[in-house]
Each structure stands twice: as structure tokens, then as C-alpha cells.
N, C-alpha and C positions, 0 to 999 in steps of 0.2 A: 724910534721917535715917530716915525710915520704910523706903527700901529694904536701907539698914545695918542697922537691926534686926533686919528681915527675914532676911537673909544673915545674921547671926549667929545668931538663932533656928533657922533652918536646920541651920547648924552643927554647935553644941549638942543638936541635937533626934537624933543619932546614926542618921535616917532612911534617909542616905546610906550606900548598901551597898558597903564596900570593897573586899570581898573577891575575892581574884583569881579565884575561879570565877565572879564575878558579868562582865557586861560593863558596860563603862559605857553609861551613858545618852547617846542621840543627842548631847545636849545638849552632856554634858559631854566624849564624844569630839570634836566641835565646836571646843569652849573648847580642850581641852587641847592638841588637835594645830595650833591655829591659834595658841596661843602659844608652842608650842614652834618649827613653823616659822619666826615670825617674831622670835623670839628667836635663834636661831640663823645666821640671813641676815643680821640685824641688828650681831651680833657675828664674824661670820666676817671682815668688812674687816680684822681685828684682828688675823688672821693673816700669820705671814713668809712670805713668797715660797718657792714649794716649789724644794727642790733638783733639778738634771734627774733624769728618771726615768732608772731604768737596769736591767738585770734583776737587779744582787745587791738594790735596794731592793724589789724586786717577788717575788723570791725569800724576802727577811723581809720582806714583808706577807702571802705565804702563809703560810708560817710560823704567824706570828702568827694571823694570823686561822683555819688550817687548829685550830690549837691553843684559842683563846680564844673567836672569833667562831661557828663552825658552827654550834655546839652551841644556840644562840639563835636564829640566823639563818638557819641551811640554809647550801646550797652546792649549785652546780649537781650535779642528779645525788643530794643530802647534803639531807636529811630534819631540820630542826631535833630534836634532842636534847632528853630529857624535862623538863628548866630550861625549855626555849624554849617547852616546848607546856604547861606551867603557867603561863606566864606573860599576864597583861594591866595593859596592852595586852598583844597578841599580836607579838613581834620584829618588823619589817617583815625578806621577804624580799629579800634587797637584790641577789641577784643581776635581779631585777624593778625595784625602786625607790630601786636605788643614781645610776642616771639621772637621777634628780629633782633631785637636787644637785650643785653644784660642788664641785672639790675641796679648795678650803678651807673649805667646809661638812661637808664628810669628815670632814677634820683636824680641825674644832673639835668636832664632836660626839665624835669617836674622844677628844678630848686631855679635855674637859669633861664627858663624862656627859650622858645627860639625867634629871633629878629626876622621880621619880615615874612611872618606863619602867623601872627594872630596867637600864638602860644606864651601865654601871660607866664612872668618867671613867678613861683610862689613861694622862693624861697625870702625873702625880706617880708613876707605876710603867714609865713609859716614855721613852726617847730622843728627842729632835725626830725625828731619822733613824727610827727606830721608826715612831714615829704616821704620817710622811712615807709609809714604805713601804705602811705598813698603806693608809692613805687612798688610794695609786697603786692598791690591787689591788684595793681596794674598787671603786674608781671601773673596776677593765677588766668585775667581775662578769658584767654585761648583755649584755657581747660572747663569756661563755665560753661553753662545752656543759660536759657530765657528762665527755664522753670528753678535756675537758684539763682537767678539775679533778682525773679519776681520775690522770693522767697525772705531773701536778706530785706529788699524793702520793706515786706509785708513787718519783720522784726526791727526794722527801721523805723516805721509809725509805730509799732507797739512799745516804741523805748528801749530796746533789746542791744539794738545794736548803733548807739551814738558815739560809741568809740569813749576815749577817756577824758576827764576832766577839763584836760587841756581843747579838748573844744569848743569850752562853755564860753571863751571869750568870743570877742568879736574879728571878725579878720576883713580888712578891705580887701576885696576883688575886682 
């Protein structure tokens, strides 16, 4: 009882500095990123079986991610975008820490958001196929350089590489 109070006291007492130019406290990056990891590991079993990968699905995870994701995250060679470097937590850069996870742990973060990250869920604005591709490109990140991230763009304006049909609609973000 007394440590509930306490935590609500806490609370209440609006001590706790939100603000995204603040960083969080040791403690509380601790808490957060050890609940969200094991939140996430814990719920990924819950994902389908990914489709074979192939390069139109990888072709729309660039895409997508070249479009939605950088700007947060970087991209080999690609400098997180002023949203990204406002943000705290700070994106992970996941051409570094996309290794850390499986690729159903991709998929579930990509489809579900994480609360309180600034990590938009895409899955009610996305395709299975969609999140599928996004998470295969996620998941090559750590094996790119600058010089084929530049590459895929460069075939990205040449129309090369828009991914499949299913991108032609529109998606809110």
C-alpha cells in the first residue's frame, strides 16, 4: 500500500519531466526499454508465418521504409530527418540494431507501434504483404552500405523499384 501511494504521489506530484528535449532518467530508460522489449518478444509468437521473401517484397519494404521509415531512423549513408532528431527516445538506428530482432519481431513492432516511442503502428494503414516487405528490408539493413542504399533510391526515381501494385493506393500516415 505504502509503495502505491508512493507511485501515485509520484505521479500527481507532475515532478516527472516529459518533455522530449529532456532525456529520460537511467531508471526510467531501464523500465521502458525492458518492457517494451519483452513485450514485444512476448507477443511476436502471435505472428503468421512470413511469405518467401523475394525482391518485388523487398523492393516495397524499400519503398516504404525509404518513404516513411528514414526520416526517424536513418538509412545507411541517410541521416535521421528533423522528426527523428526531436524525438525521445531517440529512433534506434536500425541499420545497427535491426539485428537485435527477429523477423517477426520486425513485423510486430512495424504492424503495432510502440506506445510512448513515437513509433506509429502501420499495421491498420498497411497490407500483411506491406509490413511483410517492410520487416524483410528492415531485417537486410545491417548487411547494407550507403553505396546500395544510394543505389536502390537511384532505381527508386527511375521507377525500378516502387514495389507492387498494392502501393498505388494511398495510405494515411
Amino acid at each position: 500500500v505504502l509503495v502505491a501511494a508512493g507511485g501515485l504521489a509520484f505521479v500527481y506530484s507532475g515532478v516527472y519531466d516529459v518533455a522530449a528535449t529532456q532525456p529520460h532518467s537511467r531508471a526510467a530508460r531501464w523500465v521502458l526499454g525492458t518492457l517494451m522489449e519483452r513485450s514485444v518478444r512476448s507477443r511476436a509468437d502471435e505472428v503468421p508465418d512470413p511469405p518467401a521473401e523475394s525482391e518485388e517484397l523487398l523492393a516495397m519494404g524499400f519503398h516504404h521504409y525509404d518513404e516513411m521509415c528514414a526520416v526517424c531512423h536513418g538509412a545507411p549513408g541517410i541521416e535521421r530527418g528533423e522528426i527523428g532528431e526531436g524525438m525521445e527516445p531517440e529512433p534506434p538506428d536500425l541499420a545497427e540494431e535491426a539485428g537485435e530482432w527477429t523477423l517477426p519481431e520486425i513485423f510486430w513492432i512495424t504492424s503495432h507501434g510502440i506506445k510512448m516511442a513515437g513509433m506509429p503502428a502501420f499495421g491498420p494503414t498497411h497490407s500483411e504483404e506491406e509490413l511483410w516487405g517492410i520487416s524483410m528490408f528492415v531485417r537486410r539493413l545491417p548487411q547494407m552500405d550507403s553505396a546500395e542504399y544510394a543505389r536502390l533510391r537511384r532505381e527508386a526515381a527511375e521507377g525500378g523499384g516502387q514495389g507492387s501494385e498494392s502501393d498505388t493506393h494511398t495510405h494515411t500516415h
